[in-house]
C-alpha positions in Angstrom: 0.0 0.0 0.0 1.1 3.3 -0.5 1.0 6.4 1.9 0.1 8.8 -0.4 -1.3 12.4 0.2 -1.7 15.2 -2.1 -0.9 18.7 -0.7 -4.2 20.8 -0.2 -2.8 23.9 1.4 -3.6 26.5 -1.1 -5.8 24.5 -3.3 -9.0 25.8 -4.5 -12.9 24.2 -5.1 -14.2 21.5 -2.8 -11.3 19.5 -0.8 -12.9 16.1 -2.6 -12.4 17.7 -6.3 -8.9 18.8 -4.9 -7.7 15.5 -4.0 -9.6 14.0 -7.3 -7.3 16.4 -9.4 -4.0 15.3 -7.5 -4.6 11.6 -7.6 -5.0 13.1 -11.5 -2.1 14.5 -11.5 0.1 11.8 -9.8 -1.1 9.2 -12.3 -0.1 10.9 -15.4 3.0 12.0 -13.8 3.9 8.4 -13.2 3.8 8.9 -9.3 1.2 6.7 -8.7 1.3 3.7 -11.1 -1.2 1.7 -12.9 -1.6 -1.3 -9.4 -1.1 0.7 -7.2 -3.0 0.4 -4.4 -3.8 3.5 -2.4 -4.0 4.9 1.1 -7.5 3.4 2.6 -9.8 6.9 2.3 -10.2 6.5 5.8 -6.1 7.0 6.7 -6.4 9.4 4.4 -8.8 11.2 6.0 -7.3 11.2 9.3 -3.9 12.3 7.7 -5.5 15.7 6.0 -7.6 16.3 8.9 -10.7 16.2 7.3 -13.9 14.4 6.8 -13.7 10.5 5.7 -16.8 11.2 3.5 -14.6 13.9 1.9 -11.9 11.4 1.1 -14.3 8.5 0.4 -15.8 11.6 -2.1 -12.7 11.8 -3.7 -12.5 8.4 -4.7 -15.7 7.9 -6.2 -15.0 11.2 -8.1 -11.6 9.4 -9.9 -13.2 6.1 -10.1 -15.9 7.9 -12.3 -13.2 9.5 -14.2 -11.9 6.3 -14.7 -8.6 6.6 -12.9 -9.3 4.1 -10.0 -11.2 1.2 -9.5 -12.0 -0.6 -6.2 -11.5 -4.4 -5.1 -14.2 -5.3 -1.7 -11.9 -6.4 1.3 -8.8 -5.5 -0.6 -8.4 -1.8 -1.2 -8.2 1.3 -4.0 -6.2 0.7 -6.9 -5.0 3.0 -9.9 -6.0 2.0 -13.3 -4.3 1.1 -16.8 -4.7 4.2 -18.8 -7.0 4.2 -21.7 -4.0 5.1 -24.1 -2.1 1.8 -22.3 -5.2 -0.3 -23.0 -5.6 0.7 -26.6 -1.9 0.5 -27.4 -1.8 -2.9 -26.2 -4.6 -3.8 -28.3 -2.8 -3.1 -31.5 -0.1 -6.6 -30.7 -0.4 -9.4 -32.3 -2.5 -10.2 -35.5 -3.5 -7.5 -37.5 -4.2 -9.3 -40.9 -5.9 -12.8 -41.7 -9.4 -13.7 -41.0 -11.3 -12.5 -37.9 -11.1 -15.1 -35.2 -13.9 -15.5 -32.8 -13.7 -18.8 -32.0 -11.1 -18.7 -29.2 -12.1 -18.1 -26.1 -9.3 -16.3 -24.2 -8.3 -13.1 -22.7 -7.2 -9.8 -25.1 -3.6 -9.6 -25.5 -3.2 -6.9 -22.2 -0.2 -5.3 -20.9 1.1 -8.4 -19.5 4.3 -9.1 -20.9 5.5 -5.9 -19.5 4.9 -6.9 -16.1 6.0 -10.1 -16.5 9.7 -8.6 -17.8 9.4 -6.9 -14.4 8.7 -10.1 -12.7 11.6 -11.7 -14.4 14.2 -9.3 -14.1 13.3 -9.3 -10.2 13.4 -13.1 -9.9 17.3 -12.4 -11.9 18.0 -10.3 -9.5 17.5 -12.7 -6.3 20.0 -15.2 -4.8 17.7 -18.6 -5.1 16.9 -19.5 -8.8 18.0 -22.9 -7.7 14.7 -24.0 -6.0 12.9 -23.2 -9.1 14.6 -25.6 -10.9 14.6 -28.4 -8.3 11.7 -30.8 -7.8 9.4 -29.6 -5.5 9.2 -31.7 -1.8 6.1 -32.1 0.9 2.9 -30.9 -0.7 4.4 -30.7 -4.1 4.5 -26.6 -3.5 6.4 -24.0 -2.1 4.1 -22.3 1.3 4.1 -19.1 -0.2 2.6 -20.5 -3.7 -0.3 -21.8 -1.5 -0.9 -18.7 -0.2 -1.1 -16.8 -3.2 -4.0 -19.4 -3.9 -5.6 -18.8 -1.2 -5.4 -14.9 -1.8 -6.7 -15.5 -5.1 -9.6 -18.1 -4.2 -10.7 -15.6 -1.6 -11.5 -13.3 -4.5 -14.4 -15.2 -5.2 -15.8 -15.5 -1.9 -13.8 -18.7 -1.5 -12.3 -19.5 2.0 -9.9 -22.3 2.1 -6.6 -23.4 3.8 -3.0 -24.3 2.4 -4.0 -28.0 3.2 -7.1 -27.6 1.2 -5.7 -25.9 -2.2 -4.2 -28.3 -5.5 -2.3 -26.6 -7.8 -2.7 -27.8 -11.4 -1.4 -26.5 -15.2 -4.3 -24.5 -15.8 -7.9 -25.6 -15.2 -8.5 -28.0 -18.3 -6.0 -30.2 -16.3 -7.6 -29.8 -12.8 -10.8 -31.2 -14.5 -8.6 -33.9 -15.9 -7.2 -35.0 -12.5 -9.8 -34.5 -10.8 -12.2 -37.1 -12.8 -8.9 -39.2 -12.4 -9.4 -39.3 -8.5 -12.4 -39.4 -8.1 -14.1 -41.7 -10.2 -13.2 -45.2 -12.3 -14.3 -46.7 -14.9 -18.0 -47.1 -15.6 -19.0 -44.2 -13.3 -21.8 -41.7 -14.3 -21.0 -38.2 -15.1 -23.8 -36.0 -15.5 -22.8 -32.2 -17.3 -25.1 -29.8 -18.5 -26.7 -29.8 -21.9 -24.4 -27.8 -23.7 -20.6 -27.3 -21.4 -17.2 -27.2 -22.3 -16.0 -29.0 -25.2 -13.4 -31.1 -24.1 -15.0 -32.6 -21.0 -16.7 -35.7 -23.8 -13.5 -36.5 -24.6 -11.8 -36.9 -21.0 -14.9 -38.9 -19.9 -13.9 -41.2 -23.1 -10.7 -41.6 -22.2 -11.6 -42.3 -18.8 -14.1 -44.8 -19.5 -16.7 -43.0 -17.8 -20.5 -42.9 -19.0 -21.7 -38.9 -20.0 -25.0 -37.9 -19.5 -26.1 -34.6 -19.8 -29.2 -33.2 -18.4 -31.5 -29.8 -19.6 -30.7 -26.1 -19.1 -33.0 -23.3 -18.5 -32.5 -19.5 -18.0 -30.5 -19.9 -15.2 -28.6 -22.9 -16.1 -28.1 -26.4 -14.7 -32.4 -27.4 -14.4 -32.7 -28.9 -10.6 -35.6 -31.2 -11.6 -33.8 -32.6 -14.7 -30.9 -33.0 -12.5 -33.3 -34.8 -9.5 -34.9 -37.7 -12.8 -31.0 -38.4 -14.1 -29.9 -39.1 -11.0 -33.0 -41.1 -9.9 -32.6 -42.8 -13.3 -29.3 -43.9 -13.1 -26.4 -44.0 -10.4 -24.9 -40.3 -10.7 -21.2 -40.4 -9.2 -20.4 -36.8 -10.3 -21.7 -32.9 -11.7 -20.0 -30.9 -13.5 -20.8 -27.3 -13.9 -19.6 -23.5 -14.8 -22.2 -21.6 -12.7 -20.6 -18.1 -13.8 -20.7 -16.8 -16.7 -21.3 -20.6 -18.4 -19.7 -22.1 -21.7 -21.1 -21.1 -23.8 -24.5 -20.0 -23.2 -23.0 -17.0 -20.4 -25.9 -18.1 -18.0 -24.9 -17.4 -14.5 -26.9 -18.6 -11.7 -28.6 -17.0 -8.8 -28.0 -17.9 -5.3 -31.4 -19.8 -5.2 -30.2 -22.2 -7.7 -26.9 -22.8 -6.8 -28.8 -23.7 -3.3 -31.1 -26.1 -5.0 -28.7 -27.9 -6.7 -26.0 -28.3 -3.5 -29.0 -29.6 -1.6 -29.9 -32.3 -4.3 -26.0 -32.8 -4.2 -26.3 -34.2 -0.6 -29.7 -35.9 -1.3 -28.3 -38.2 -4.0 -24.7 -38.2 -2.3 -22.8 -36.3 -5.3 -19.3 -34.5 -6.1 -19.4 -31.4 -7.8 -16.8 -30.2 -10.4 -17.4 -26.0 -10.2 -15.6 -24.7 -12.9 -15.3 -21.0 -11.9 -12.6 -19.5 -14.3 -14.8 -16.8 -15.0 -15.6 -15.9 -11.5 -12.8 -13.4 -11.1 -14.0 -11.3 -14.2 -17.5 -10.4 -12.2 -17.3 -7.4 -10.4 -20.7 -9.1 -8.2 -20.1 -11.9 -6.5 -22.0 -15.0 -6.4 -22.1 -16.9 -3.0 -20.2 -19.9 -5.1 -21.3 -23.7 -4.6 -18.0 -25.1 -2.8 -19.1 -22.3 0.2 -23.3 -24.2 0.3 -21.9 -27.8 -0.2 -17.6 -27.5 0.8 -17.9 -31.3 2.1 -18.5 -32.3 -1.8 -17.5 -29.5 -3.9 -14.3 -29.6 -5.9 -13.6 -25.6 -6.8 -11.6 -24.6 -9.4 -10.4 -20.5 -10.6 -7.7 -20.1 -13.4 -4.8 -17.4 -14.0 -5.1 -17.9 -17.7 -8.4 -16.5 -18.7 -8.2 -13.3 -16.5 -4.7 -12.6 -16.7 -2.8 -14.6 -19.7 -3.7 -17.6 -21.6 0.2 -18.7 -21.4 0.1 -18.8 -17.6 -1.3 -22.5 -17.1 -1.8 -21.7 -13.0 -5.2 -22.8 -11.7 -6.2 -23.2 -8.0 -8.3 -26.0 -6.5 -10.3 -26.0 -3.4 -10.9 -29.8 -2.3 -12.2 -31.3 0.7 -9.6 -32.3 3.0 -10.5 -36.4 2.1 -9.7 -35.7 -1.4 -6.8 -33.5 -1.4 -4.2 -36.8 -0.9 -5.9 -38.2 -4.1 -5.8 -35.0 -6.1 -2.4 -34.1 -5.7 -1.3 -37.6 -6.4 -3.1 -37.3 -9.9 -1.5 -34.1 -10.6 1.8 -35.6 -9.2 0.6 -39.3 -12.0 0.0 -36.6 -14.9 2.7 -34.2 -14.7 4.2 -35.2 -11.8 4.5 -30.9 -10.8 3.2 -27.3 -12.1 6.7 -25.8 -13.3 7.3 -24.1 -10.2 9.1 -21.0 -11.5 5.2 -20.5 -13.3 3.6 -20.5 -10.3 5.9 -17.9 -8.5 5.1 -15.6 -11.6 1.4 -16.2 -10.6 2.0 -16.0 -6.7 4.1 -12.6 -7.2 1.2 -11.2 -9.7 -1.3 -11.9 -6.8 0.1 -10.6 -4.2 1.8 -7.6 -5.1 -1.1 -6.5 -7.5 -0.2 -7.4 -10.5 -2.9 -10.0 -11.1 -5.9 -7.5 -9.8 -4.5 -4.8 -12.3 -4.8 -7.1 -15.5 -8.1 -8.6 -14.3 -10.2 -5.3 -14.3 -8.1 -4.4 -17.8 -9.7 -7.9 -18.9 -12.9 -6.9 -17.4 -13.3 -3.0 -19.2 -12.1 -4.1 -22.3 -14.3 -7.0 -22.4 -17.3 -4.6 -21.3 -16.3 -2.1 -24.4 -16.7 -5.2 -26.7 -20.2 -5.9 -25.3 -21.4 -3.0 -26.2 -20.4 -2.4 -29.5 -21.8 -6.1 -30.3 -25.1 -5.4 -28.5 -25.3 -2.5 -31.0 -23.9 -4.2 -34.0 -26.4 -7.1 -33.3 -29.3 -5.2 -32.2 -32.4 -6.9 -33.3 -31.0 -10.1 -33.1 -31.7 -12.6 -30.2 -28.0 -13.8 -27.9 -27.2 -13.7 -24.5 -24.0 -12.4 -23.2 -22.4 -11.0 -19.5 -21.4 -7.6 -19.7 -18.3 -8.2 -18.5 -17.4 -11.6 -19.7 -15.2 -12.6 -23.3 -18.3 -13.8 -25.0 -21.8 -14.4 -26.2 -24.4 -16.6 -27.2 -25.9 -15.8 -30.6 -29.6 -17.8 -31.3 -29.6 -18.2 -35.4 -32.5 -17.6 -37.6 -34.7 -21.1 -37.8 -33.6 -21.3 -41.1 -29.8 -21.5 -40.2 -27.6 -24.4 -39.2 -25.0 -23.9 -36.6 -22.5 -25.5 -38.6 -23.6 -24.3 -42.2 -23.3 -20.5 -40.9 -20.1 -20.9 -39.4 -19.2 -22.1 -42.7 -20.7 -18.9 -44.6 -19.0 -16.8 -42.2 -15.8 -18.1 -42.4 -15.9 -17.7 -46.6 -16.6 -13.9 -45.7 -13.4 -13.5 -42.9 -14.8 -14.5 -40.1 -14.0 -17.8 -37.8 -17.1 -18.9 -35.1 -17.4 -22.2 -32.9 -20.2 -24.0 -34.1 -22.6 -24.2 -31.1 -22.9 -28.1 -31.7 -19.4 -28.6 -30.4 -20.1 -27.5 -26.9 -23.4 -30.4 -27.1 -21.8 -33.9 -26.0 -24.6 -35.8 -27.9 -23.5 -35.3 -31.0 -26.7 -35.5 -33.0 -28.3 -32.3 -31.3 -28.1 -28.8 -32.9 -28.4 -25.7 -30.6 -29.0 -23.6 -33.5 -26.9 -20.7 -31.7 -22.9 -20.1 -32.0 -20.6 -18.7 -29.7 -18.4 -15.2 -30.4 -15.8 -15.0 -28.9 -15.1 -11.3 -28.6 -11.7 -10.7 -26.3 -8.7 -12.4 -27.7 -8.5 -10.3 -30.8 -6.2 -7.5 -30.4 -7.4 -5.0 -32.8 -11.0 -3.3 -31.9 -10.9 -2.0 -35.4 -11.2 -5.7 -36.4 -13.4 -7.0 -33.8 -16.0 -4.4 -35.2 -15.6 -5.5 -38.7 -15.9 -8.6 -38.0 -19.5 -8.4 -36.1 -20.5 -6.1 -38.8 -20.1 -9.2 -41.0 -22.2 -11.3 -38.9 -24.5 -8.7 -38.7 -25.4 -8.3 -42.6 -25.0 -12.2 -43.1 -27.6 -12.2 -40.9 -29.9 -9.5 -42.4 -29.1 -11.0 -45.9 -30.3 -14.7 -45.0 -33.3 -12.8 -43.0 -34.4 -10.8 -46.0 -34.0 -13.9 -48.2 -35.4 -16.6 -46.3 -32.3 -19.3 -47.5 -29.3 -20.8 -46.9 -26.3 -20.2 -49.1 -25.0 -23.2 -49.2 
């Protein structure tokens, strides 16, 4: 934190514009930098001698301006400047097709703080342990900490003995179907969910069922008949901001479905990558049903997609099992990765980059709720994608097709269905991993008129 105050001695206006102009100033004089967190507005208060409401004021005032944003239970911190943002956007592909179909963060101002992070870790006198095979719990302490820093974010409490470290969260789902199930067991998803869980349940031998979705995901009832139909072992779910329909649930459901959990004696999977990019929280599942609930939150879709760090929360009886899995797959996460991921967390690094992720993807929103007006598709204002319902005429797969002959690359919405034979008639856009904004426009614009063209028409072009 730092103790920052501005000098208001022979300022002039009201003391809450005053100190909303010097934070001002600071920032674009470089004296307070973007992760910076600032002086609680309450210290502050106390250290000018004047009202806390002034301070707390002030605040508001250069959050509105768009210099500050806030973090509950951890503090004020100084924003990327728009001008950062927008240069960062220019990196990486400028030419080729538009690609929507990848689901990952924009290309941010990482790699700058990560040079940072690297030339402090040169700089220290213990690189060896970094290259060395971790002992004990397969982590260093402070790595679990960091984990439970960054679980917490998401109104997860847990302890060090609680937390698994895994590459990323497509291999925490991986390890944990490892552990906790064998061969034959009943895995129950919802209708449409991530893409490659079908194909670990194959490998695995494990049966997949999937069961219906309404407007706030996961359906309790349809969930109640599988599991009275058939011996349900474990439920996989993304209750925030959901592949790839972007349905997130309300507290009543989450409720319903950890109390039909316990009824028919399940485990829950919660895959919550996309927790940390909702400024609201969600009470999440693990916290209704922790006895059963395997919780999962990911570095690589809020901060980088390179930086394969994810964080489990387990029940203490499966945490042996987990970490043996992980230790069977990979044997450990690289551990000079995971002190890139620790130092992000805890010295700001990682709450910095997440609200870049979260304003640039609530810029993108807009402009494709405008760009698509008229058109039916769900989407979370801050999240990297959305759900776009096709004219009845249209065929997931055969618009994809058409789009991609005009420039533009879409997942078909039948990949994310694990029976095969059902068409959701929808596809998802990814809107956040292209760099240029310039080309994420011209690319829903293309959408937009093949849309209006096959409307006005009435049939496919095949």
């Amino acid at each position: 934190m730092t103790i920052w105050k501005p000098e208001l001695k022979d300022g002039k206006g009201p003391k809450y514009r005053q100190i909303a102009d010097a934070i001002s100033e600071a920032v674009e004089a470089g004296i307070l930098n973007p992760g910076t967190r600032l002086t609680p507005h309450r210290i502050l208060a106390y250290e000018l001698g004047i009202s806390p409401n002034t301070t707390s004021r002030a605040y508001a005032e250069c959050v509105n301006r768009g210099l500050l944003y806030g973090e509950t239970g951890r503090g004020t911190f100084v924003k990327i400047p728009r001008k950062d943002l927008d240069r960062s956007q220019g990196l990486g592909r400028a030419q080729g097709p538009v690609d929507f179909s990848r689901n990952l963060p924009f290309p941010g101002p990482g790699a700058a703080h990560l040079a940072s992070t690297l030339s402090q870790l040169g700089a220290s006198h213990d690189l060896q342990v970094f290259l060395d095979y971790q002992t004990g719990d397969g982590h260093l302490k402070h790595h679990l900490e960091a984990g439970k820093n960054w679980l917490n974010r998401t109104g997860v409490k847990a302890s060090n003995e609680e937390i698994v470290i895994t590459n990323g969260a497509q291999h925490g789902i991986f390890t944990t179907l490892m552990s906790v199930t064998c061969p034959g067991d009943t895995i129950v998803t919802e209708k449409l969910t991530y893409s490659p869980i079908r194909l670990m349940a194959k490998r695995l031998g494990l049966k997949l069922r999937t069961v219906e979705m309404d407007d706030e995901g996961l359906n309790p009832d349809a969930l109640d008949r599988a599991c009275s139909a058939s011996q349900v072992k474990v439920v996989y779910l993304t209750p925030t901001i959901q592949t790839p329909t972007t349905i997130t649930m309300g507290e009543d459901r989450r409720k319903a479905i950890a109390a039909l959990a316990r009824r028919h004696n399940l485990i829950l999977i919660e895959d919550d990558v996309y927790g940390p990019l909702r400024p609201e929280l969600v009470v999440p599942l693990v916290e209704l049903a922790p006895e059963r609930t395997i919780y999962m939150s990911s570095c690589s879709k809020c901060l980088a997609p390179g930086l394969r760090v994810a964080f489990l929360r387990a029940p203490d009886t499966m945490v042996r099992s987990l970490r043996q899995a992980v230790a069977l797959s990979c044997w450990m996460v690289p551990p000079l990765m995971s002190e890139v991921a620790s130092r992000w967390i805890v010295d700001g690094t990682a709450s910095l980059l997440t609200e870049a992720q979260r304003s640039n993807a609530a810029e993108r929103q807009v402009a494709a709720k405008k760009i698509l007006d008229g058109y039916i598709f769900r989407a979370d204002p801050h999240g990297f994608h959305l759900w776009l319902t096709l004219p009845s005429h249209w065929q997931s797969d055969i618009f994809c097709r058409e789009a991609e002959r005009r420039g533009v690359i879409l997942s078909s919405g039948h990949i994310f269905a694990p029976d095969n034979r059902f068409d959701p008639g929808a596809v998802r856009i990814n809107l956040s991993h292209e760099p240029d904004q310039n080309r994420v426009m011209a690319g829903l614009e293309v959408l937009a008129e093949l849309l209006k063209e096959e409307d006005r028409q009435g049939v496919m072009v095949l």
